[in-house]
N, C-alpha and C positions, 0 to 999 in steps of 0.2 A: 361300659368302658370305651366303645366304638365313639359314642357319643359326647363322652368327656375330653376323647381325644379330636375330635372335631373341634367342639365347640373351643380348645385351649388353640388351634391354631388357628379360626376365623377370631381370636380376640388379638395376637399376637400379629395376625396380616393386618389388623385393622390399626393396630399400631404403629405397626414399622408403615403405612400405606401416608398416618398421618403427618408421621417424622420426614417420611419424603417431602410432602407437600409443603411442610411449614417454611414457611423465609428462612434463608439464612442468615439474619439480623433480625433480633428483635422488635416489637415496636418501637421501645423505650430507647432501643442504639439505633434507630432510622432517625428517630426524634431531637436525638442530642448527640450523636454521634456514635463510632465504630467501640470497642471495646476499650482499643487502644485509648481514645481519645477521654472515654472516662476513667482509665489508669487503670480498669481489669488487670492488663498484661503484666503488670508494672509487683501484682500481688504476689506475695512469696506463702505460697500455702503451706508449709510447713509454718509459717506467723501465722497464719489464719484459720487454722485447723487445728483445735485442740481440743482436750477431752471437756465435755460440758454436762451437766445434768440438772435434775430438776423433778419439778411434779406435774402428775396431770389425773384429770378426772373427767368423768362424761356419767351423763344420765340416760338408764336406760332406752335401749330401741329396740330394732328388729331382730331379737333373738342374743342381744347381749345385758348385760346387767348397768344398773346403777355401783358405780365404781370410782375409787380414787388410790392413785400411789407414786411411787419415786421410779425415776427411771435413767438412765444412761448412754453415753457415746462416747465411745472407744475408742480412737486413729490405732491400729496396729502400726500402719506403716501409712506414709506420705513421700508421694512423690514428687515432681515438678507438675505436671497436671492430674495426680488422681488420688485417690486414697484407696487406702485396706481399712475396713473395720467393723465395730462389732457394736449392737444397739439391742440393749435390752433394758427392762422394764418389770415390775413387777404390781399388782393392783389387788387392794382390798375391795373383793365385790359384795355388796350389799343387798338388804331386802327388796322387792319391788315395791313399786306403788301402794298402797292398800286397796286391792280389790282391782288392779290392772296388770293383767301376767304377763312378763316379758318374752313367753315363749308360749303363749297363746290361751294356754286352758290353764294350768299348773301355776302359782303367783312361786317365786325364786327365794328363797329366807336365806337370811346372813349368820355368817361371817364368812367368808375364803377367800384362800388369796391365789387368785391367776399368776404366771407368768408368761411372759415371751421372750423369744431371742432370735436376733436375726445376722448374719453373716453378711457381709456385701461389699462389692466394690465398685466406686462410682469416678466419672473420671470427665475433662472438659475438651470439647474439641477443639481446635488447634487457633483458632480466633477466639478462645473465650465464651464465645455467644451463645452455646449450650450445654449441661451438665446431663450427662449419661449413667442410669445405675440396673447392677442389679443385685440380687439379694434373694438369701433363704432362709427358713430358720423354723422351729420349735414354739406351738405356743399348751399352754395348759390351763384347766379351768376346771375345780371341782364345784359342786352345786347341790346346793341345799334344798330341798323343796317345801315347800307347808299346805296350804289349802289350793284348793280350784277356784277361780274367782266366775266361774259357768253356775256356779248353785249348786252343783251335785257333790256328795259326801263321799269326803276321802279319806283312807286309812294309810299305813302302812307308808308312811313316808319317808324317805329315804335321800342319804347323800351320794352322791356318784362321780367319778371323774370321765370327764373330755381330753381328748388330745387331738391334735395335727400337726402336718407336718404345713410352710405354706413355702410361695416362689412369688417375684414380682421383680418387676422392669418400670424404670422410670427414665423420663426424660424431661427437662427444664430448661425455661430461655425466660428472657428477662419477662417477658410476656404472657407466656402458654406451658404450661406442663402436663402431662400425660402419664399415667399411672395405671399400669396393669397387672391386676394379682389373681392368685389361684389359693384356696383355702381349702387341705385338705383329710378329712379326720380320718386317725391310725388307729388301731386298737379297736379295744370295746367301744363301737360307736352308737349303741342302743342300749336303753337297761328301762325295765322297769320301774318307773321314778313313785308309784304308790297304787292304792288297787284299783285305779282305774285309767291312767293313763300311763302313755310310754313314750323317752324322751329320747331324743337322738342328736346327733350334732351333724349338719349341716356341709355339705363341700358347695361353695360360693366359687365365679370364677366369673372376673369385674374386669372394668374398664374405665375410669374417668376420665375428662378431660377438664383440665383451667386452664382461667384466664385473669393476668392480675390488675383489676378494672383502676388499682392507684397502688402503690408503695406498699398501703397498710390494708388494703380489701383484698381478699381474692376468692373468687365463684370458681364452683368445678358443677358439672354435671356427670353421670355416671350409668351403665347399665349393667346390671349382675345378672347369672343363669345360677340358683339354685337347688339343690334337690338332697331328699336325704334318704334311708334306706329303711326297705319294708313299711311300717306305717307311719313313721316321723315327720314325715312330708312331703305333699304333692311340688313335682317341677314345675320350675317356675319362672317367668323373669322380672326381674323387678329393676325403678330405676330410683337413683339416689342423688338429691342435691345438696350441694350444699355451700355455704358462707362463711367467711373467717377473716375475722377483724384483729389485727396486731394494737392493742389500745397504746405498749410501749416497749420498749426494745427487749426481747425476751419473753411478753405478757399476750398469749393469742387466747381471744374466747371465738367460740363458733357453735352453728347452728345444722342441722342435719333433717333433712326430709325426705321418705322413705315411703316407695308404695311398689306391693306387690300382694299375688293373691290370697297369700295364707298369712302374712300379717298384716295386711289391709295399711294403711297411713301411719306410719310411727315420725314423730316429731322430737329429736333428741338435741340436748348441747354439748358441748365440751369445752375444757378450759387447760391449757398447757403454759407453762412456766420454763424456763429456763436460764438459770445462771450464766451472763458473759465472759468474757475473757477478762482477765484485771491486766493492767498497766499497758492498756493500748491508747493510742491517742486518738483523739475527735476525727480527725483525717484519716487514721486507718478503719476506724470505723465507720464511717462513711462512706471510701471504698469496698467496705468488706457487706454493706447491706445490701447488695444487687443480690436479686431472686438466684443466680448461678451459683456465687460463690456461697450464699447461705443454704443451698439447697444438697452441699455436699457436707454436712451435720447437721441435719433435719432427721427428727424422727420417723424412721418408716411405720408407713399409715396401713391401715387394713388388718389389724392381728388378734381380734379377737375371737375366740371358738365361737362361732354360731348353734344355738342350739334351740331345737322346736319338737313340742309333743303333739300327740295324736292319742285320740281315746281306743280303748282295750276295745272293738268289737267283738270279736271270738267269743262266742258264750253268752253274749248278751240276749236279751228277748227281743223279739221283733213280732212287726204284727202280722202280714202278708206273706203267706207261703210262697215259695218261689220265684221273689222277687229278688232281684240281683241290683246291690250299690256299689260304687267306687269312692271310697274313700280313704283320705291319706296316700295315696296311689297304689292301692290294694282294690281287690272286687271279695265282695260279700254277698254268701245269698243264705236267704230265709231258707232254715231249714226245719219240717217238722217231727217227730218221734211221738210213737204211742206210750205211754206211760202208764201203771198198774202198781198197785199197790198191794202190799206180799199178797193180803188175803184175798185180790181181784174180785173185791166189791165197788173199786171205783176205776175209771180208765178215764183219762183223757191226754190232750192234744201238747205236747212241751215245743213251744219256737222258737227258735234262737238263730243267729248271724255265725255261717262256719267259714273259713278264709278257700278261696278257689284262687289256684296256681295260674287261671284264665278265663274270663268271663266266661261263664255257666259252666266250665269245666273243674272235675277233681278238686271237687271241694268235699274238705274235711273237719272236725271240729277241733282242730290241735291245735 
């Protein structure tokens, strides 16, 4: 916990360290002028904030599924510079790959439907020149499991539900945006997922930065610390890049690249939609495409449950007496027992992996 709690305020110094630093004018308003001068000021957001929706989908990556569904933005309330509102979403997730497991050993079999929901309120500083948010909310994920895509034979497969609860802070300028979240799972965070491995969900807690290289490109790079509990997965950090191209007003596809030590390179896309306003004119939509003012009904990014298995050692055979592994971020050591059969005409040697609470210590075979 010492450690969660650490590492959430070196990402959050490292935020607010880089909101200091940033220009007060973006490039795009150094370039062509102040806010004012491109009619920012001039926008009545209560015209330019309304409720939008649409669809989206992504293929799987590091620890989330191949998925598509409809989603939502909500204005509760609008101010003169901010909003109240509510974004949620709901996603049919699908089978994985054939024979590439999105959550390492275990391949994911379909049909469920995730959702999320996020709270937030986001607001612009007094020139326009940048959009401030933040946000919490709810996400869920049941999950179907089938085979191992490792070669080893598995039984007793099972569906199970995820949850978390998550938090994030944003900040946007015509230029540069900055995104900071925390992904945290509630509940039953381990089960059982078949007779040889055990699945858990994830607590992720990120950082990205972008930068929008034209109108319709924008690059972010990103670093994440995550870790998951008892044998689900070793801590880790990992970093995440990624690209996204607006092909046309409402129509973003993107690219996603992902390296870290327990799921080594995952290479993902996505594709998002969204329905505009009707009966606006060419000019207010024009005015209303700056990265600021579109950034305050933009879907929040980062929500889906993470989740990663690790194989059952406890019980298993092993060869070498006494020797002690770490695995999954657990320590294992070889331990052996004399064994006899009723009539004790035969004896020998049973090995097997028993879980110790510290390396080479109070190990048990429970």
């Amino acid at each position: 916990m010492q450690k969660t709690i650490r590492l959430s305020l070196t990402l959050s110094g490292a935020a607010a360290l880089a909101l200091a630093n940033a220009p007060l004018l973006p490039a795009a308003a150094q370039e062509d002028g102040s806010a004012d001068d491109l009619g920012v000021m001039e926008i009545n957001l209560k015209d330019a904030i309304k409720f939008n929706w649409g669809f989206q989908g992504a293929l799987q990556g590091a620890g989330t599924p191949n998925q598509a569904g409809i989603g939502g933005f909500l204005p509760l309330s609008v101010g003169d510079n901010s909003v109240f509102f509510i974004d949620a979403l709901a996603n049919v997730n699908f089978a994985d790959y054939d024979g590439y497991s999105s959550i390492i050993n275990t391949t994911v079999a379909g049909t469920t439907i995730s959702t999320s929901s996020r709270l937030g309120y986001r607001w612009l500083n007094s020139d326009r020149s940048w959009m401030y948010g933040v946000n919490a909310g709810y996400d869920s994920r049941p999950m179907a499991t089938a085979y191992a895509d490792t070669g080893v034979s598995v039984d007793s497969s099972s569906t199970v539900f995820f949850q978390q609860v998550a938090a994030g802070l944003e900040a946007v300028s015509d230029s540069w945006n900055f995104n900071a979240y925390g992904l945290f799972p509630v509940g039953t965070t381990e089960y059982k997922i078949n007779s040889r491995y055990l699945g858990g969900a994830l607590s992720t807690y990120g950082l990205d930065v972008g930068y929008a290289i034209t109108p319709e490109w924008d690059a972010s790079i990103g670093y994440y610390y995550q870790h998951g509990d008892n044998l689900t997965a070793d801590d880790g950090s990992g970093v995440l890049a990624a690209l996204a191209y607006e092909i046309t007003d409402g129509l973003t596809l993107g690219v996603n690249v992902s390296y870290d030590e327990a799921f080594e390179t995952r290479v993902s896309g996505n594709i998002e939609y969204r329905f505009g306003s009707d009966n606006v004119t060419e000019v207010e939509k024009k005015k209303w495409k700056t990265p600021v003012i579109q950034a305050l009904t933009e879907s929040v990014k980062h929500r889906d449950v993470r989740v990663h298995d690790g194989p059952k050692i406890t019980g298993q055979p092993c060869n070498t007496v006494s020797v002690t592994k770490r695995t999954n971020g657990s320590f294992y050591h070889c331990t052996s027992t004399t064994v006899s059969n009723s009539t004790r005409t035969k004896t020998y040697i049973s090995k097997y992996w028993s879980s110790c609470t510290k390396q080479y210590q109070e190990c048990t075979n429970s």
